[in-house]
Each structure stands twice: as structure tokens, then as C-alpha cells.
C-alpha positions in Angstrom: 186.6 394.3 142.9 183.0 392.3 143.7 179.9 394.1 143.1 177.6 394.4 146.7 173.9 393.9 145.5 170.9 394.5 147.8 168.5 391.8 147.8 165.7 393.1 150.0 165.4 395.9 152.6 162.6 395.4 155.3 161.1 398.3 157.9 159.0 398.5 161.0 156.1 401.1 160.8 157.4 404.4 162.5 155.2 404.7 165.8 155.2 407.8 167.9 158.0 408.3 170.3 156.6 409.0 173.3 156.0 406.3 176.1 151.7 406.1 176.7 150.8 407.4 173.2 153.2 405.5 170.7 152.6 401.8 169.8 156.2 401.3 169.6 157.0 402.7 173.1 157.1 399.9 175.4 158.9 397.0 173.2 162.5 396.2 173.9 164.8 397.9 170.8 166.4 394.6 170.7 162.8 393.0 169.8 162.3 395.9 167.3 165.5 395.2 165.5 164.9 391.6 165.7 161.5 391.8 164.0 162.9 393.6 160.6 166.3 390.8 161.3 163.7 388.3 160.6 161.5 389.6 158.0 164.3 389.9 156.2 165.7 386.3 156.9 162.5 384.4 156.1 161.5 385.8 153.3 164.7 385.1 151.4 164.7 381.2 153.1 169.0 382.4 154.5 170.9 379.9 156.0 171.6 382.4 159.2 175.2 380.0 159.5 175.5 381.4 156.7 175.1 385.3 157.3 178.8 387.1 157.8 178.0 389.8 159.8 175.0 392.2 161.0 176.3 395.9 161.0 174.0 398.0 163.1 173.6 401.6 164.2 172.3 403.6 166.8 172.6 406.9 167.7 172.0 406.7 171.9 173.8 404.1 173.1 173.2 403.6 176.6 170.7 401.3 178.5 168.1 399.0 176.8 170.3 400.3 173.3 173.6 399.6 174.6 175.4 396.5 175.0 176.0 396.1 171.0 172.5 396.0 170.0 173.3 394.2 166.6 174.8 391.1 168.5 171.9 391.0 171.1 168.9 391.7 168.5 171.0 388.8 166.0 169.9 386.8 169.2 166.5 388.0 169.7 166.0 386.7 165.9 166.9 383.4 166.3 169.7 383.7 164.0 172.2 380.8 164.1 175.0 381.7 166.7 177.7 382.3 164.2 175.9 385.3 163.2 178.2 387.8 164.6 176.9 391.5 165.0 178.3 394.6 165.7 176.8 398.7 166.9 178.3 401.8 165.4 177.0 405.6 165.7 177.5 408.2 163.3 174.4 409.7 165.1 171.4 410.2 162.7 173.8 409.1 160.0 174.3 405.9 161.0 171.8 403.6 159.0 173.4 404.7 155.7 177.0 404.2 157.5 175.9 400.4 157.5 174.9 399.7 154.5 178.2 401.3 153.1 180.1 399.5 155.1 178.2 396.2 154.5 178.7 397.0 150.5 182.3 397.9 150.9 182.9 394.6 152.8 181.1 392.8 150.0 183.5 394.7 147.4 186.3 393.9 149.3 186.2 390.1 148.9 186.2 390.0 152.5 182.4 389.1 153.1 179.6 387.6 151.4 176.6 388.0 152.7 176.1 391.1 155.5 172.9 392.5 157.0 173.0 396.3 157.9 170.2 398.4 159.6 169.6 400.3 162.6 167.5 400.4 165.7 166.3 403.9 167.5 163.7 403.7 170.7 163.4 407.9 170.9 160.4 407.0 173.5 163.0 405.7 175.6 165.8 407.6 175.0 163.4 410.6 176.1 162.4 409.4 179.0 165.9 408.2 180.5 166.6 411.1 181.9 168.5 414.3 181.9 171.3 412.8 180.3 168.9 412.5 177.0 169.7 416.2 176.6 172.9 415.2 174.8 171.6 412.9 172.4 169.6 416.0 170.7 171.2 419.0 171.7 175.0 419.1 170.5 176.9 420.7 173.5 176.3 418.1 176.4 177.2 415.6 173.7 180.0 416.7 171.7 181.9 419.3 174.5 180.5 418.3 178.4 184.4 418.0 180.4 186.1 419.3 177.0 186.3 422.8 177.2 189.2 422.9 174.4 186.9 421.2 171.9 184.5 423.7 172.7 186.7 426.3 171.8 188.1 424.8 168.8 184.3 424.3 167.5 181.5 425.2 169.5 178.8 423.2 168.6 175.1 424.0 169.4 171.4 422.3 169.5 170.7 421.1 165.9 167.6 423.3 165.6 169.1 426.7 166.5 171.6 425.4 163.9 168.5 424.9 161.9 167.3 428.4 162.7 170.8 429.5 161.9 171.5 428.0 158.6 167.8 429.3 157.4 169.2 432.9 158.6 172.5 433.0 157.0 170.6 431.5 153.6 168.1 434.0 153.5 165.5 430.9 153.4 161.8 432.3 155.1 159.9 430.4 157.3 157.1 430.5 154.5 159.3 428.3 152.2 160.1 425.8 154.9 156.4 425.5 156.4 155.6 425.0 152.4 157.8 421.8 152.1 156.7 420.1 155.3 152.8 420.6 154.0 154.2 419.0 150.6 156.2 416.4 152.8 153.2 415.9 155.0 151.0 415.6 151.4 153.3 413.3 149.5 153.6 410.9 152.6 149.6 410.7 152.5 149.4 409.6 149.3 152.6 407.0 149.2 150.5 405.5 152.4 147.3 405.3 150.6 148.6 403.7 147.4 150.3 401.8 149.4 154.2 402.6 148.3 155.9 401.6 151.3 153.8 398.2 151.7 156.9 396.2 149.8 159.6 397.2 153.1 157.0 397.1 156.0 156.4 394.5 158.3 154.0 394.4 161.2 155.6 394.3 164.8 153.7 391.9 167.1 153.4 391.4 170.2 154.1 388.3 172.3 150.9 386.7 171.6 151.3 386.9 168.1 148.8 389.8 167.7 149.8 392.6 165.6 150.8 395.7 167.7 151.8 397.9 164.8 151.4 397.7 161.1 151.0 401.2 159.7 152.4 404.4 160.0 151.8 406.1 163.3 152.9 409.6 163.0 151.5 411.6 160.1 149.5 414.4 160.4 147.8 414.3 156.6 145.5 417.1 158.8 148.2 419.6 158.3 147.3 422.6 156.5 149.6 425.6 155.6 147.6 428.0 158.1 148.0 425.3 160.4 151.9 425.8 160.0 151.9 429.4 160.2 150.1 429.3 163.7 152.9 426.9 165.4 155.3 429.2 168.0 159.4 428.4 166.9 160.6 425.6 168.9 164.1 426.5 169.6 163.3 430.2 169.9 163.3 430.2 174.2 166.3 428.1 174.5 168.6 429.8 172.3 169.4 432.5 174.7 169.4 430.3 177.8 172.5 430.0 179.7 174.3 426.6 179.8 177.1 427.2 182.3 178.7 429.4 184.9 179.9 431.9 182.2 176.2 432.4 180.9 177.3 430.4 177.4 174.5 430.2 175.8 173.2 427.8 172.7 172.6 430.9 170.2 176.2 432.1 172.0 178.0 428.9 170.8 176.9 429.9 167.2 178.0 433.6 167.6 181.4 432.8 168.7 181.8 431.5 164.7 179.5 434.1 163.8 179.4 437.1 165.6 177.1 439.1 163.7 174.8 436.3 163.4 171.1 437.6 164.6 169.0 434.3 164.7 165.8 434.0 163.3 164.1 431.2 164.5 162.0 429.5 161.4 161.6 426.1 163.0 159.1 424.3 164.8 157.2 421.2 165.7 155.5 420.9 161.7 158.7 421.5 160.1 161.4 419.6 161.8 161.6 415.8 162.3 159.4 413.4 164.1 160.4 411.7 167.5 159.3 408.2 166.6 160.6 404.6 167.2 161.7 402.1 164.3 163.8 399.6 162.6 165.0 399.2 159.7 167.0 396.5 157.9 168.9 395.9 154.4 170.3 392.8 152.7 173.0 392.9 150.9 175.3 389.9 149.0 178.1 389.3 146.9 176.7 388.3 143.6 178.9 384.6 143.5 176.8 383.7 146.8 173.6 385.8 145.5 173.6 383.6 141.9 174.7 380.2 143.9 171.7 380.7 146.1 169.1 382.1 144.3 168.6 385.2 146.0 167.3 387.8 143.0 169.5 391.3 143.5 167.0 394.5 143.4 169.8 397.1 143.1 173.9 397.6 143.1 175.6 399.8 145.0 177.4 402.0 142.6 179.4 404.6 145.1 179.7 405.7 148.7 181.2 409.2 150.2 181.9 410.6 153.5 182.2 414.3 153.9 182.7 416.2 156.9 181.7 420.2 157.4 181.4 422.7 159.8 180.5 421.5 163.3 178.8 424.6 164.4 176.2 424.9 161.8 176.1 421.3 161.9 173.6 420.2 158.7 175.3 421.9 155.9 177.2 418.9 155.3 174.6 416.7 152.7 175.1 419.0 149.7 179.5 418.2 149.6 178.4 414.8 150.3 176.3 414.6 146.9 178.6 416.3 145.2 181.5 413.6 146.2 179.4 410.3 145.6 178.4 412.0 142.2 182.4 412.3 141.5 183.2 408.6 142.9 180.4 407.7 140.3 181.4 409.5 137.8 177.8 410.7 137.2 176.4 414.5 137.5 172.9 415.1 139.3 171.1 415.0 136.1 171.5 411.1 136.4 170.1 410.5 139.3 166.3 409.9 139.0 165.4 410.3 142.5 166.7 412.0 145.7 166.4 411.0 149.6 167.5 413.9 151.2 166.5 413.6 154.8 163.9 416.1 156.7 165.7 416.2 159.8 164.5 420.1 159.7 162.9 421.5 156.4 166.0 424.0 155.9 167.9 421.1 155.2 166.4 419.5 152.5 164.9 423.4 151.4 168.9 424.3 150.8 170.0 420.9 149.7 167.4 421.3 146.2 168.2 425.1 146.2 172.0 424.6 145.8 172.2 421.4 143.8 169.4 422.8 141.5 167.4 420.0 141.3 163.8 419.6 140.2 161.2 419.5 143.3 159.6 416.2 141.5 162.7 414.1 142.0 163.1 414.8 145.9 161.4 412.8 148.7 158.7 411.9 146.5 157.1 410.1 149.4 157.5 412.4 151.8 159.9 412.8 154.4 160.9 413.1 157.8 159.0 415.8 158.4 155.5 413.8 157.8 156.9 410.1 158.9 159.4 410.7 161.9 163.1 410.2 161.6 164.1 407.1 164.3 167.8 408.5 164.7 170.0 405.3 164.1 167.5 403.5 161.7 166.3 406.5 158.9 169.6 406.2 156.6 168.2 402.1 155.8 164.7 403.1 156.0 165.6 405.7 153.2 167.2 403.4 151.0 165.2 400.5 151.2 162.2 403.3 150.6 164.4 404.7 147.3 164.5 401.2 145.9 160.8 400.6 146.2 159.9 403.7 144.8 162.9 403.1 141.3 161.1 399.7 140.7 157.7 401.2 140.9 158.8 404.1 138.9 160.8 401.6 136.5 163.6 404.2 137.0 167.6 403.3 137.5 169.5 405.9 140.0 168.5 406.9 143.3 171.0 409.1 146.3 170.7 409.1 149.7 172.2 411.2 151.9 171.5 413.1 155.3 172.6 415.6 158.2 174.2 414.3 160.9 175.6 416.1 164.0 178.9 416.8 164.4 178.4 418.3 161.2 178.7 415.3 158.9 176.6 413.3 156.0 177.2 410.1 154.4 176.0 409.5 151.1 174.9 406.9 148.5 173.9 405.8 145.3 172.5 403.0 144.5 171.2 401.6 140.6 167.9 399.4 140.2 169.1 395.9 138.5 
């Protein structure tokens, strides 16, 4: 079996994801995806002809991010025609999804040379409507005209899940608002010292003027009193009802768990960021990487799916590591650094807790919590940023791996060359 090696990996800035104050907001997500397409073309002189496939995910795909977004953003680039593309979901999962399966196409034999990424436009999934509802809350999404799936697992908005998970693990809100301050601290100094300046590239506009070239979200502001003054987000929902038999979101959790009293832990400071981004990664088999000259920066050494309980919905991460660890035949104490995505601090706060790992080896950058997590595009953005920060570090293994709903997480591990 072939080796897959990633060449280079190339990001958008994240800008905030709301249409009138983000940067990002009123570009087309096929432009957005296009712009990281190219980046990554250019400065590795491809023969587009030449490029196999581009495997692309996002999470809400409907309107300006339906219609196979890969294929159409492919175009955008001005990629040769017989650069075929393709869309997948695996909701905030998906832009790890496509690098493993660009690798394992690689490792196959069956491909060559494969582009993976993702695309998510959260300004504009937010303001299509009522629908949006069921990209973040669960229920709409995963059980609307399937009562029988809601009975086999009721599944319910990701940050009462949040809220739940930090309940049944003991975890206080003091320990969550600390990690987004060190999350909100760590991204301020990777932006200053300029770690992520080796993946970014500048979205333009039409007249060639620069529209976006840093990060838009980050609140380096953020102090722990700050945190502590925030109202819980999901707090007034959770006992809302969601249909004619009064269900209600904290319900759907007490079916599984019916002694289950909710604190709520999370809010605005210490769950993601709704931003817009792209992200993309280049991968090759090393025959067509050597006969071409294009310089690998890492190997792909193993790659896990792992499924968990639907109605808690993020516990899913930690099995994950633990099964690309196995497939690798390595234990957590060879991995030099961990991407463990913020999608709410209770996440990553149980992922170090249970896997015992040292605090100095996780999101060393900061996270998602600090920089925004663009649904369909964070899983690339992650590993291109783990990459970056191994070479800088002159260290050798780096995991990814991340929540996503459904309950889910893929994972994987990747070696500096």
C-alpha cells in the first residue's frame, strides 16, 4: 500500500459570520472555496489536468452551498475541466472526513494526486431562514417527519448536550470559562508571531483588493471576569416545547437520562465561533510527488471513525483517539501535539481530562473558542494548522480529531517528513 503525503494545506482568514459585520459575509462560498483551490494550485505550479479529484465538505447543504460545491468552486478556480469534484457532510466533521478519504484514495493505488477541504458560509446559512434551525440544533435535523428515530435516539441542540455532558462529568463552569481565556490567549499570541501566516491566504475582492487577510473574530479583550459575567446560552431554550406533546430539548436528553438535572455552563465565550472560511489540503502519492517535484511536509500515518451516543452527541472524540492510536500502533505519549476542536469548551475540557494529557500539547494555538469553527471547513483548517505548528516546533506527531453531531468524530494522525 502507497504512502498519501501532504504537500501544502492553505486557509482563508476566519471572518465573522454574521451578514453587515463579517468581511466574509457577502462573497459566494463557491468564491471562498475557490480562493484556498488556487492558493494551493499556484503555489505548487499543478498541472490542474492533472488533479484526480477535489473532495469537499460542508455541513449545510442547501442554496448558495448546495449543488456539489467542490465541482462548482473546482470551476470558480479555473482548474482544468477534468478536475472532477465532489460534496460530502459529516457535519462539523467533515473537513477531516476529506482528507482521510483523499489519503486513503492515495493508499489505495486508486488516485494520485487529490485536493480535500471544506467550505462553510455560517453568515448565510443564518440568515436563510427558519430552516437554519436544523443545521445547529439536532432535532429538526436528525428527527423532523421521523418520529421512530426520535424514539430510538432522541437527539438534542449540541449546547444543551454541552451543558449536559459538563453536568454528568462533574466539569464547573469555572474550568470551562478557564480554557476559552487560555484558548482566547494562545490564539493571540500564534497571531502575533505570526504561526498561522504559512496556511493563510488573503481573500479579495473582484477588483483585486484585499477584503480579508487576518483573523476576524478574536476577542484577545477577554478576561476571566469577563467570562464569568456572560448569562448560559442554551439555558431558556432547554425547557422550551418543540411540538404538540410539549417535547422539549432538555426532555429529549431526559428520555436517556431521566434523572439528568441540567446545568447550563455554556455560553457565547466558551463555545464556538459562527464565522465563515475555507480551507484546503494537498495531498499526493509519493511516485507522482518525487516525479514532479512537489516536496511532501507530512505522511498520513492512520485514520479512525468512531461513532457514540447520539443524545449527548460530543463524547465521541476521546474513542476516536483511542482507535487511530491502535491503527497506529502508537499510545498518546507519542503524539507531540493535539487538535482537539473547541466546538464547546466541555469538549476539549473532558477530551485532556480522560486521555490524561499534558495541557502544553493541546490546541497550542488556540482554538475554536478564540478563532470560530466554519462547520464544513475546521477539520482541514486543523490539520494544515498542526503541520505548521510540528515544523515550527521541529516536532514529528500531531492528532486531530473533533465532535460532530449525530454523535460522531473522525480522527487522524499525521507525521512531519
Amino acid at each position: 500500500m502507497s504512502e498519501a503525503w501532504i504537500i501544502d494545506a492553505a486557509r482563508t482568514p476566519r471572518g465573522i459570520g454574521k451578514v453587515g459585520k463579517g468581511a466574509l459575509a457577502d462573497f459566494h462560498p463557491q468564491t471562498l472555496a475557490a480562493t484556498v483551490l488556487k492558493a494551493v494550485a499556484e503555489r505548487n505550479n499543478l498541472n490542474t489536468a492533472e488533479v484526480d479529484d477535489v473532495i469537499w465538505g460542508t455541513s449545510s447543504q442547501r442554496g448558495k452551498q448546495g449543488n456539489d460545491l467542490g465541482r462548482m468552486a473546482v470551476l470558480d478556480a479555473g482548474f482544468d475541466v477534468r478536475a472532477s469534484g465532489m460534496t460530502l457532510d459529516r457535519f462539523c466533521g467533515s473537513g477531516i472526513t476529506t482528507v482521510n478519504l483523499a489519503a486513503a484514495q492515495i493508499m489505495s493505488g486508486m488516485e494520485d494526486l487529490v485536493i480535500a477541504g471544506g467550505t462553510e458560509m455560517m453568515s448565510y446559512t443564518a440568515a436563510t431562514g427558519p430552516q437554519n434551525q436544523a443545521f445547529f440544533d439536532g432535532p429538526a435535523l436528525m428527527d423532523a417527519g421521523n418520529p421512530h428515530l426520535r424514539k430510538l435516539h432522541p437527539q438534542s441542540h449540541q449546547g444543551i448536550c454541552a451543558d449536559a455532558i459538563a453536568t454528568l462529568e462533574g466539569i464547573s463552569r469555572e474550568a470551562l470559562d478557564e480554557l476559552a481565556y487560555v484558548s482566547q490567549q494562545r490564539a493571540d499570541k500564534a497571531i502575533k508571531e505570526g504561526r498561522f501566516n504559512r496556511s493563510l491566504v488573503p481573500v479579495l475582492n473582484e477588483d483585486g483588493s484585499v477584503a480579508l487577510a487576518h483573523e476576524e473574530f478574536p476577542r484577545p479583550q477577554t478576561t476571566l471576569e469577563n467570562l464569568a459575567a456572560l448569562k448560559p446560552s442554551f439555558e431558556a431554550m432547554a425547557n422550551v416545547p418543540m411540538d404538540a406533546q410539549g417535547t422539549t430539548l432538555a426532555g429529549l436528553i431526559n428520555q436517556v437520562y431521566p434523572d439528568l438535572k441540567i446545568k447550563h455552563v455554556h455560553h457565547a465565550g466558551n463555545s464556538s465561533g459562527v464565522v465563515d472560511g475555507a480551507a484546503a489540503v494537498l495531498l499526493a502519492s509519493p511516485d507522482y510527488a518525487k516525479k514532479n517535484g512537489l516536496k511532501p511536509r507530512a505522511r498520513v500515518v492512520a485514520m479512525a471513525n468512531v461513532g457514540d451516543s447520539p443524545t449527548l452527541m460530543l463524547n465521541a472524540p476521546v474513542p476516536a483517539a483511542h482507535k487511530v492510536l491502535k491503527k497506529a500502533g502508537l499510545t498518546p505519549d507519542d503524539i507531540d501535539l493535539w487538535e482537539i476542536n473547541e466546538a464547546f469548551a466541555v469538549v476539549a475540557e473532558k477530551f485532556i481530562r480522560d486521555l490524561k494529557l499534558d495541557r502544553e500539547k493541546v490546541n497550542v494555538n488556540g482554538g475554536a473558542m478564540a478563532l470560530g469553527h466554519p462547520i464544513g471547513a475546521t477539520g482541514s483548517i486543523l490539520i494544515g494548522t498542526i503541520i505548521d505548528e510540528l515544523e515550527r516546533r521541529d516536532l514529528k506527531r500531531g492528532l486531530v480529531t473533533m465532535c460532530a453531531a449525530g454523535g460522531m468524530a473522525p480522527a487522524i494522525i499525521v507525521e512531519r517528513m
